[in-house]
N, C-alpha and C positions, 0 to 999 in steps of 0.2 A: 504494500500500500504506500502511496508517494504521501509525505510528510510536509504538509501544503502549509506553506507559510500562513500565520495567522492576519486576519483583517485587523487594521487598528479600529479605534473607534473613535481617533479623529481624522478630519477630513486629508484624505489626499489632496497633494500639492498639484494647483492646473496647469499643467505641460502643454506648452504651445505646441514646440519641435525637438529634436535632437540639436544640437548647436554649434560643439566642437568635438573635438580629440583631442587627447595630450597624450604624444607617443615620445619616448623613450628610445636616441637611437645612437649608435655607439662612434659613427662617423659623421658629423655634421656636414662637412663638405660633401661626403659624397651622399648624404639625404638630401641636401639643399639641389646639386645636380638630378637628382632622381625626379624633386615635386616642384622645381621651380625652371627648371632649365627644358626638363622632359615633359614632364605633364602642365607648366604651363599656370600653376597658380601663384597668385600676385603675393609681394613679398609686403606686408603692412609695418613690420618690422625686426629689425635684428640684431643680435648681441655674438660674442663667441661663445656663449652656453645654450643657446635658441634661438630658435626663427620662429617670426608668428607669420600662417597665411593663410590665403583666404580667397573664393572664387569672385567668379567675377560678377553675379550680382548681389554679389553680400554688403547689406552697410554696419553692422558689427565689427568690431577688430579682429575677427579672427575664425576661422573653422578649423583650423590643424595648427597644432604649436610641435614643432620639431625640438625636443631639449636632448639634450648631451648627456648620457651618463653609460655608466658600465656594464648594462645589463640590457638589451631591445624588450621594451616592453610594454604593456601602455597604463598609462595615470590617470585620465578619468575618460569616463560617457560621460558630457558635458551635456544639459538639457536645457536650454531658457524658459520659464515660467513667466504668466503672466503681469504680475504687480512685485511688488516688493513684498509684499504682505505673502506671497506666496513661496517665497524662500523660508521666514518663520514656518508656514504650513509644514515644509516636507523637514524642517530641523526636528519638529515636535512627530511628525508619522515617523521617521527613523528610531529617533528615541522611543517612542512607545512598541515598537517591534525591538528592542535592546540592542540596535546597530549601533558601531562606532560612529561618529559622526564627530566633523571639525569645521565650524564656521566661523571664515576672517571677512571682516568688514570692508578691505581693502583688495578682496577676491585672492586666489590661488594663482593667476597669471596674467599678463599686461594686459590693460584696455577692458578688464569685468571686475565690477567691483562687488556688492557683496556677497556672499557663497556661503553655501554650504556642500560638503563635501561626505561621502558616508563608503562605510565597508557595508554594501545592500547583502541581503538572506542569501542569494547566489556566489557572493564572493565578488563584485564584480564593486570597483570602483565610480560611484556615479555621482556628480555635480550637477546642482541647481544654482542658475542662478537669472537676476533680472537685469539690475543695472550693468549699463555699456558703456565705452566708447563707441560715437557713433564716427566712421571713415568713407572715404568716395564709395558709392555704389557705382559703379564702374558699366555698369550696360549699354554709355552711349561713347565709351572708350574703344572704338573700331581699329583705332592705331595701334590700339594693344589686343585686339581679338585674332587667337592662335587658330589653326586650321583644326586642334584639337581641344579647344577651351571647353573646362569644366566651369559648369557657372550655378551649382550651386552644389550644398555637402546634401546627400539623398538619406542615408541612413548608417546605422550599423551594423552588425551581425556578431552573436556573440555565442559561442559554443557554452552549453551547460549539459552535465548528465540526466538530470530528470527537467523536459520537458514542461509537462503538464503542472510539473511545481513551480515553472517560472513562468508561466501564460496564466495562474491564477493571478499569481504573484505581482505582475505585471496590468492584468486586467482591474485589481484592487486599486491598483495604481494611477486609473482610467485610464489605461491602454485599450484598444479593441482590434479584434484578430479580425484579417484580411482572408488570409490564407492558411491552412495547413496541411501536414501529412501525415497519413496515418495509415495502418493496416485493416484485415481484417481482424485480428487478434485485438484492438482495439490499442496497438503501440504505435504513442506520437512520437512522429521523427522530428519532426520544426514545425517553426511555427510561425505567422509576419505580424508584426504588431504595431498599431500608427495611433500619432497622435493629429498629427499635421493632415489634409484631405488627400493622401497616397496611400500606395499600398502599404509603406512602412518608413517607420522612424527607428528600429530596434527590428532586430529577429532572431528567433533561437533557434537553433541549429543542435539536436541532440552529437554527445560527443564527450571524448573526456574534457573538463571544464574545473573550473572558470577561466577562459582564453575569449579572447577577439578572434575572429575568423577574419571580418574584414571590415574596411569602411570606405565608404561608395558615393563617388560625385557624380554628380547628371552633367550630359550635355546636352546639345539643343537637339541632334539629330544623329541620325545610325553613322553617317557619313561621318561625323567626329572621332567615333572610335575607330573608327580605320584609316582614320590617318595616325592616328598614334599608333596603332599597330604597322603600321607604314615607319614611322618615324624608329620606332624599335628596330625593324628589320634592320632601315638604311644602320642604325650605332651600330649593327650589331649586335644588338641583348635582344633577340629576340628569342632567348633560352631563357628572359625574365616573364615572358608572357606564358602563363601555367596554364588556364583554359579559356578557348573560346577564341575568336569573337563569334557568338550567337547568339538564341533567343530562345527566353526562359519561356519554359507552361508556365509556370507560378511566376506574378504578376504580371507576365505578358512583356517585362522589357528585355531590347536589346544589351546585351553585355559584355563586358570583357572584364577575368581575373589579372592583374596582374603582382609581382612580387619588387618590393622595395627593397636597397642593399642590406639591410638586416632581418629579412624573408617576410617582413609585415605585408599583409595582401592589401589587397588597393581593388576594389570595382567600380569600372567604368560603366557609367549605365543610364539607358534613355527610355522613354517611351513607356511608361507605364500607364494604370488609371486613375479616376477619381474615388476616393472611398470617403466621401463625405457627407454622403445621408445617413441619417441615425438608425434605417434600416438597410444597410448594406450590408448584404449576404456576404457568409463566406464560405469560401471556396475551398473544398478537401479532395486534396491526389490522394489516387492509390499509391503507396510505395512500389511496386511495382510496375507503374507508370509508365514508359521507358522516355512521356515527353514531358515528364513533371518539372526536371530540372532543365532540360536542353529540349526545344519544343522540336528540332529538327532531326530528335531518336539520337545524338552522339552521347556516345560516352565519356561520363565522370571520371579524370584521373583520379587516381587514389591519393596523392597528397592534399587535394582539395577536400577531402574528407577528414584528413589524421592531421594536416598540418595546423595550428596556431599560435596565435603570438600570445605569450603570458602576460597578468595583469597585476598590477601593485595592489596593497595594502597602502594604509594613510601614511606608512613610514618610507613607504618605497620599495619595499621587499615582494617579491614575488609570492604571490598568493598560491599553498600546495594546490595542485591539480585531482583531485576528485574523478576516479572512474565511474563512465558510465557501465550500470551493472543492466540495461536492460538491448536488445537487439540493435545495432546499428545500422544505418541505411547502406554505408556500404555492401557491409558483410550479407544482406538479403538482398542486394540487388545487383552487387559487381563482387561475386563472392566464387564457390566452386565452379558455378558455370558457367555466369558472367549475362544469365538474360534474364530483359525484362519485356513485358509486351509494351508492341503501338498499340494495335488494333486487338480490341478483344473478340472472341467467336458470335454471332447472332444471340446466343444464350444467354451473351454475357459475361462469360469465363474463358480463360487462356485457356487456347488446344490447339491442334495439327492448324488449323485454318488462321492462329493469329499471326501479326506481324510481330517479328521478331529481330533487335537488330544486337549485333555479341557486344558485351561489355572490354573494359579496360583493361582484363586479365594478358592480352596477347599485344 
């Protein structure tokens, strides 16, 4: 029985969106080259211990803070809340669930000032906060619009082993699920969960946890992500680009994974919908699907599955990694035989007449 975090019984804090990231990474030069030279987002400012940046139509100071230290790892889910009043909100929900929690007046990093910061039930480092500096929104800056410009941060993805304990977890929180996956055995593999009117602002990804899987800027169109996959080839790194470019069954966008020099994933991604009526359905794959994840039947490499980047505690230390104890989607779906169905038979059910295309094994 999964051990479902308890409801507080004061109010959750009202989450507009997802906001930033604060990733941990062990070579600043050669991150700065990776997110600002390659992919193209704008530098708001910089020190030898970090880079703050930020897409091109954000007027925030910041979606991605690049710091320096000795360990790749990441420091907070950054989330902005609506008023002020709503960072007290989630200082006192954290506390009432007996989470660590630390809030400076003067915020955790440049350009946001007051915060709260918490060790959440899952392990996962997460920030609230309201107040900003406000900087150029940049959208009619065309002298600076790259052939691959991200223009704005889309979401997260965050690996944890029990599922169903972080979509409660999360739903308390006023999250609401877009998407899931699930079997017939009634075992959730992920999950999308939004605050903002998309498919998602956060998503859980069953897995050994609490790790980042990834964090994912939009472009304006398919054609942006293949010029960056263009742009990879010509450097060279195009042994940085892990899967894709293509397009997901679950939420319908075009995608591309790629890896940063200290193996941090990065998704590039357009085209999704709106999930902004209060009854918007959601939508559950079979795990054996075969266009759940990749709508075009290709196969999941296996690092996209097993690989994540570890996340800090309030001190900076690496939070231990927790196995998941229940079926992973790999293992049931790119496992001894490596198939899943396209096409199910007239009945219903996978047989001699479905589509069938071979997994990742070969």
């Amino acid at each position: 029985m999964t051990n479902f975090v308890p409801t507080p019984t004061v109010p959750a804090p009202d989450i507009v969106r997802c906001a930033y990231m604060e990733i941990v990474v062990t070579d600043l030069a050669k991150s700065r080259a990776f997110y600002v030279d390659l992919l193209g987002l704008h530098v708001t400012e910089e020190d030898e211990n970090a880079i703050y940046l930020r897409s091109l139509e954000e007027f925030i100071h910041h979606n991605l803070v690049l710091r320096k230290g000795p360990i790749a790892a990441v420091a907070a889910f950054a989330y902005r809340v609506k008023s002020p009043a709503e960072v007290d909100a989630a200082e006192a929900y954290y506390k009432e669930l007996g989470c660590r929690t630390e809030r400076r007046k003067d915020g955790f990093t440049k350009g946001i000032g007051d915060s709260v910061r918490v060790e959440d039930p899952l392990g996962f480092p997460y920030e609230f906060f309201y107040e900003v500096e406000h900087v150029e929104r940049l959208t009619q800056r065309y002298d600076l619009y790259s052939a691959g410009e991200l223009v704005r941060l889309d979401h997260f993805n965050q690996v944890t082993p029990d599922v169903p304990r972080g979509r409660k977890y999360l739903e308390d929180l006023g999250f609401r699920v877009s998407e899931d996956i699930q079997d017939s055995d009634g075992v959730t593999y992920a999950a999308w969960m939004h605050r903002k009117q998309t498919v998602h602002d956060t998503a859980l990804t069953g897995g050994n946890g609490p790790r980042m899987h990834h964090v994912a800027f939009a472009t304006h169109e398919k054609h942006n992500i293949i010029q960056i996959c263009d742009k990879m080839g010509a450097l060279r790194i195009s042994d940085r680009i892990e899967r894709g470019p293509g397009r997901h069954g679950v939420s319908n966008a075009f995608y591309l994974y790629i890896l940063d020099p200290d193996g941090h994933r990065v998704e590039i991604y357009t085209q999704d919908y709106y999930t902004g009526d209060p009854d918007n359905p959601t939508i559950t794959w079979d795990v054996h699907d075969n266009q759940r994840r990749d709508w075009w039947g290709n196969p999941v490499v296996p690092s996209w599955y097993t690989e994540a980047s570890l996340v800090l505690d309030l001190d900076g230390n690496p939070q231990p990694v927790i196995v998941r104890e229940e079926k992973s989607e790999m293992a049931v779906t790119v496992g001894a035989d490596g198939f899943s169905y396209t096409r199910k038979d007239e009945d219903g059910h996978a047989g001699e007449k479905t589509g069938f295309k071979l997994g990742a094994q070969l």
